[in-house]
C-alpha positions in Angstrom: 42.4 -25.2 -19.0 38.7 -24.7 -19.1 37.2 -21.2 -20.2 34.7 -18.9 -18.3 31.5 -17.7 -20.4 32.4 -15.3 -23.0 31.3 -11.6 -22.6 29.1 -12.5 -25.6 27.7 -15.3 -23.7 27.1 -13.4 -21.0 25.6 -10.5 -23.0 22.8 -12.8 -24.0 22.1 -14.4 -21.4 21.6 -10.7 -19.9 19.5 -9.9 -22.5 17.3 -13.1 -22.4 16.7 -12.9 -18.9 15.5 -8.9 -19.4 13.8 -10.1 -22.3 11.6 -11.9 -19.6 11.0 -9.0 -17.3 9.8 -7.3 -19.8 7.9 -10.1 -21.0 5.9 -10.4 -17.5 5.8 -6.3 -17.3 3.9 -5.7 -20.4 1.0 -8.4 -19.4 0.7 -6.7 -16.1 0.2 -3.5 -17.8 -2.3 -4.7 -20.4 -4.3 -6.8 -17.5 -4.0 -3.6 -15.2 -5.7 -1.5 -18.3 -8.6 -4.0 -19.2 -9.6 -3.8 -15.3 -10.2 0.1 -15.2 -9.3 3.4 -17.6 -6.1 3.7 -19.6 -4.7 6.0 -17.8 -2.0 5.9 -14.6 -3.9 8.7 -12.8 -7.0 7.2 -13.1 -6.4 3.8 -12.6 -3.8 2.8 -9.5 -3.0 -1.0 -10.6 -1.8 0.6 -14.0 0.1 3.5 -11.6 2.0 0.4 -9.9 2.5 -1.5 -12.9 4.4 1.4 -14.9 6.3 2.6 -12.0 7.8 -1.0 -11.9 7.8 -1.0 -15.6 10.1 2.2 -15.5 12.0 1.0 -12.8 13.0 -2.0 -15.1 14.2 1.1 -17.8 11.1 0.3 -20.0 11.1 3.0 -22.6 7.6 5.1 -22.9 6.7 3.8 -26.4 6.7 0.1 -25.3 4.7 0.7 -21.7 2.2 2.8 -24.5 2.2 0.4 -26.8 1.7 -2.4 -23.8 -1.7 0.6 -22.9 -2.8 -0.1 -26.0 -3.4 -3.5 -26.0 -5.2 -3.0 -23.0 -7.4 -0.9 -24.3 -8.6 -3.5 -26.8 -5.9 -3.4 -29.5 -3.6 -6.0 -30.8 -5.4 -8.9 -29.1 -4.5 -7.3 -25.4 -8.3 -8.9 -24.8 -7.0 -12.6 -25.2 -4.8 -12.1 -21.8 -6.5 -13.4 -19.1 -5.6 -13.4 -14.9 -5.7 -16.9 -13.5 -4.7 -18.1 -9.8 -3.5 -21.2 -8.9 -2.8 -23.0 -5.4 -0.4 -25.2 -4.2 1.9 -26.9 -2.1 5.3 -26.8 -1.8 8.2 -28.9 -0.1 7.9 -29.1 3.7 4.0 -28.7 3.4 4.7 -24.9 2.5 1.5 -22.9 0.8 1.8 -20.9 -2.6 -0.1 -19.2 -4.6 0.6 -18.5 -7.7 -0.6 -15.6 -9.8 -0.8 -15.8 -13.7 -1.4 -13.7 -16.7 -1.9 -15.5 -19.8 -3.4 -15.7 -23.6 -2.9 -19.4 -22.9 -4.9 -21.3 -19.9 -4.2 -25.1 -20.9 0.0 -24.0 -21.4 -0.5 -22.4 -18.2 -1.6 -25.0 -16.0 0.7 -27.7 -17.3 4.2 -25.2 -16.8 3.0 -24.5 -13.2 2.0 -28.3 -12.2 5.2 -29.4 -14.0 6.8 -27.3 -12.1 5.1 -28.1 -8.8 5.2 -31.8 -9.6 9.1 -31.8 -10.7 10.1 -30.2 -7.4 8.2 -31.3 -4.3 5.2 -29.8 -4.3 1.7 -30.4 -6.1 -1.5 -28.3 -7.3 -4.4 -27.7 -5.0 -7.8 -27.0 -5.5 -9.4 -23.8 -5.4 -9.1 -22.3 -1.9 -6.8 -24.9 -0.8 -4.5 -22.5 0.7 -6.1 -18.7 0.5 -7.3 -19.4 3.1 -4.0 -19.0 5.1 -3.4 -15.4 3.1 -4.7 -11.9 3.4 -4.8 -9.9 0.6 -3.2 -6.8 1.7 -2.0 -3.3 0.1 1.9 -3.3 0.9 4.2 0.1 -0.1 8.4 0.1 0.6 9.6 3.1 1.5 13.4 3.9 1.6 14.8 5.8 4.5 18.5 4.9 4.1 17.7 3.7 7.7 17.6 7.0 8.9 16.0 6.5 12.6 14.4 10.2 12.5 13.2 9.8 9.1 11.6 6.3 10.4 10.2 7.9 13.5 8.6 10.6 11.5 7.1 7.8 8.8 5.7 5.6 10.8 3.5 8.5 12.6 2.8 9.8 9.1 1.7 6.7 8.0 -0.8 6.0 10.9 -2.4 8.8 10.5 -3.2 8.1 6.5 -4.6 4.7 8.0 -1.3 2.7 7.7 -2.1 -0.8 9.6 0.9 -1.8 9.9 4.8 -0.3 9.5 7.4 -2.4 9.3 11.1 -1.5 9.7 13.3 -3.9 8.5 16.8 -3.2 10.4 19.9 -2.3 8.8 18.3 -3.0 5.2 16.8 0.9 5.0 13.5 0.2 4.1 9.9 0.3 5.9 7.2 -2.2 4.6 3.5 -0.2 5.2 0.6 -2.3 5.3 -3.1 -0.5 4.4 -6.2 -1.7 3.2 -6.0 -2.8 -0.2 -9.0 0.2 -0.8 -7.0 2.7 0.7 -3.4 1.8 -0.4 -3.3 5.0 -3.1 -4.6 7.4 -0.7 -1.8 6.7 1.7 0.7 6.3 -1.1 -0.5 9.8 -2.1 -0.2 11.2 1.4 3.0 9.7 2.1 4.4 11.3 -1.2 2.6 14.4 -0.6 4.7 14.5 3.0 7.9 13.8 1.2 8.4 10.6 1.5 10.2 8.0 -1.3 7.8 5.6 -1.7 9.7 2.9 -4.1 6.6 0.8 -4.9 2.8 0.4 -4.2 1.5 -3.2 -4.7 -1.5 -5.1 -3.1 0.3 -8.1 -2.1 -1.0 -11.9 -0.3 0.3 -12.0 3.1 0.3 -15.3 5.1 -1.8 -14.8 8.0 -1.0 -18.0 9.9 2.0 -19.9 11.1 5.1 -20.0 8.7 6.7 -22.8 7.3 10.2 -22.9 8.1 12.3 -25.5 5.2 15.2 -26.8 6.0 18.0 -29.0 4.2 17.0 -30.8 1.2 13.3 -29.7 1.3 15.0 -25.7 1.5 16.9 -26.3 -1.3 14.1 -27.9 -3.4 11.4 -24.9 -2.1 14.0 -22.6 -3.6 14.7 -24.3 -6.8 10.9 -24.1 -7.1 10.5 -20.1 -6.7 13.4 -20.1 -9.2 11.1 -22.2 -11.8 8.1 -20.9 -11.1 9.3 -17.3 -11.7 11.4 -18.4 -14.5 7.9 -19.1 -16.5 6.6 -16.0 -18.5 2.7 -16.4 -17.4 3.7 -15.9 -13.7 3.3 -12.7 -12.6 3.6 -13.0 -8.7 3.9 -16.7 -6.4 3.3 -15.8 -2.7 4.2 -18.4 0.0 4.6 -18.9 3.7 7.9 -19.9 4.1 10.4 -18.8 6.2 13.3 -18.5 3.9 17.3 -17.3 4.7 17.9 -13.3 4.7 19.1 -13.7 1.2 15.8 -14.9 -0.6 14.2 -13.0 1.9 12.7 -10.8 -1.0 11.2 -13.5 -2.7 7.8 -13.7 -0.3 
């Protein structure tokens, strides 16, 4: 009779794969200190970057210590931010977001990766194009209509473009200017709102790619790689995906 994983097993695979997280959370914080002061209030990409760092149950020593090399320290000035684009299965777009000491390593995981399943590397605004950069927060409701109502008003009126409510899931995606994201993340705080996470995000402004079959399972096998490697910090795509990898856009 064959054996299931030990709890062993499964304690280190646990830990290897929040070994990872953490991996990807403490560039984002050293990138998010080199491009402005080292301090959260000061500096909203560092705000978002701890929050989700936190979120992750980061302790305050290693998001300080993560600070620090930002600042300068401990050769935080060797990471660097580097974009790629792409193509996926079914002619999908992506664009893939790195932080890295490494460029050449880079490169080669992410076109292996591209080239192993489906897809291939494009050339430098191959596919922006087809994207907005936009500033996105999720708030949580637990789907409560009057609390909806009441955020959606409140968050036009602290220049919200856009609010989203995604049915039965308890959450409203609010879309601002990338300028202005903090100042409504600030407002909607300020009005008692939860605001989960604040993030300026690449939206697909165009028609969405819809995979299906073997080219669905392939496109998802990719997102699984791509995020897998420890100098991705975000891939953004236009596919139309099934509700539950919905939260991988």
């Amino acid at each position: 009779m064959g054996r299931g994983p030990s709890i062993e097993g499964r304690k280190n695979a646990e830990d290897a794969k929040r070994a990872k997280v953490f991996t990807k959370l403490i560039r984002e914080i050293t990138i998010a200190t080199r491009g402005g002061v080292p301090d959260p209030g000061g500096n909203p990409r560092l705000r978002a970057a701890v929050d989700k760092a936190l979120a992750a149950n980061m302790t305050r020593d290693t998001i300080d210590r993560a600070i620090k090399r930002g600042s300068g320290a401990d050769g935080g000035a060797d990471m660097h931010e580097i974009r790629y684009e792409g193509y996926g299965p079914a002619g999908t777009a992506l664009i893939i977001d790195c932080v890295t000491d490494n460029q050449t390593r880079t490169v080669a995981d992410v076109r292996a990766a591209l080239n192993k399943l489906g897809g291939n590397m494009g050339t430098t605004n191959s596919v922006a194009f087809q994207f907005n950069r936009v500033g996105q927060l999720v708030i949580r409701t637990g789907g409560d209509a009057d609390v909806e109502s009441r955020l959606e008003e409140a968050a036009i009126e602290n220049d919200a473009e856009d609010v989203v409510i995604a049915d039965g899931v308890g959450t409203v995606l609010v879309a601002a200017d990338p300028i202005t994201v903090e100042a409504t993340r600030k407002a909607l705080v300020a009005a008692g709102f939860t605001v989960e996470s604040s993030d300026v995000v690449m939206r697909p402004n165009g028609p969405l790619v819809t995979p299906t079959g073997e080219a669905l399972e392939q496109f998802e096998k990719l997102l699984d790689r791509l995020n897998a490697l420890d100098d991705v910090d975000e891939v953004y795509h236009n596919a139309v995906l099934p509700p539950e990898d919905a939260d991988q856009e």
